[in-house]
C-alpha positions as CSV (number, residue, x, y, z in Angstrom):
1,X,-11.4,-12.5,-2.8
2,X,-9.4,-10.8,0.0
3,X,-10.9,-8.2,2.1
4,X,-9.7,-4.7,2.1
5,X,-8.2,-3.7,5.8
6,X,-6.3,-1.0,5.3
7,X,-7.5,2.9,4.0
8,X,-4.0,3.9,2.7
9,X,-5.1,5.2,-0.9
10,X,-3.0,6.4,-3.5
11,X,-0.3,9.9,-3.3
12,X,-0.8,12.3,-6.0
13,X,1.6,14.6,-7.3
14,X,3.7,15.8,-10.8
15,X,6.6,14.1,-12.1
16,X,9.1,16.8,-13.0
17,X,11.1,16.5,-15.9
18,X,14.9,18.2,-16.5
19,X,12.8,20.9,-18.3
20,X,10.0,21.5,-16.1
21,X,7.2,19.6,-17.9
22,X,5.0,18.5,-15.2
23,X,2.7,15.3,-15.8
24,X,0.1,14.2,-13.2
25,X,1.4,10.6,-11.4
26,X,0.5,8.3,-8.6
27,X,1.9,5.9,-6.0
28,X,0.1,3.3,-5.2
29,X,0.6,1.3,-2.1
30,X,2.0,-1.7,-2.0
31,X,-1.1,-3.8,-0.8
32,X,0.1,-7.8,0.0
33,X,-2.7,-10.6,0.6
34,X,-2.2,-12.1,4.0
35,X,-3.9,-14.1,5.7
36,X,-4.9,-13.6,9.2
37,X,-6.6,-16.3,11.7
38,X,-7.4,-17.9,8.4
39,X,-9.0,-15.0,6.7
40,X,-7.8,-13.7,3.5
41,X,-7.2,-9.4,3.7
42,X,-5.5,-6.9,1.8
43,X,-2.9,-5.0,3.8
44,X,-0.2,-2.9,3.3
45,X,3.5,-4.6,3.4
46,X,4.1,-2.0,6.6
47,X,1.0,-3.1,8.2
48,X,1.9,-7.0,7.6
49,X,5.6,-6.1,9.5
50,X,3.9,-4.5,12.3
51,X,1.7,-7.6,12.5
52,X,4.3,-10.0,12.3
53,X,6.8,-8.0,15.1
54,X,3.9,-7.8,17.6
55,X,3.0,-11.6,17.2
56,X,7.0,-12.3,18.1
């Protein structure tokens, strides 16, 4: 199992229909497993660019 190294959590808000019916929704982040000096973690797909532009 791959650690968890980031602490982004979920956004919560309404989805708004055309006639103002809110219903509760989330967006979740999009976690990718990578692995990093052979360790398996969980990080965001912006956390794994960052990683990979500072390693160039």
């Amino acid at each position: 199992m791959a650690t968890k190294m980031t602490t982004k959590k979920p956004l919560t808000g309404c989805r708004v229909s055309h006639a103002e019916n809110h219903t509760k929704m989330q967006q979740k982040p999009n976690l990718q497993v990578k692995k990093i000096n052979g360790v398996k973690v969980r990080i965001s797909s912006r956390e794994a660019r960052t990683l990979n532009k500072k390693a160039a």
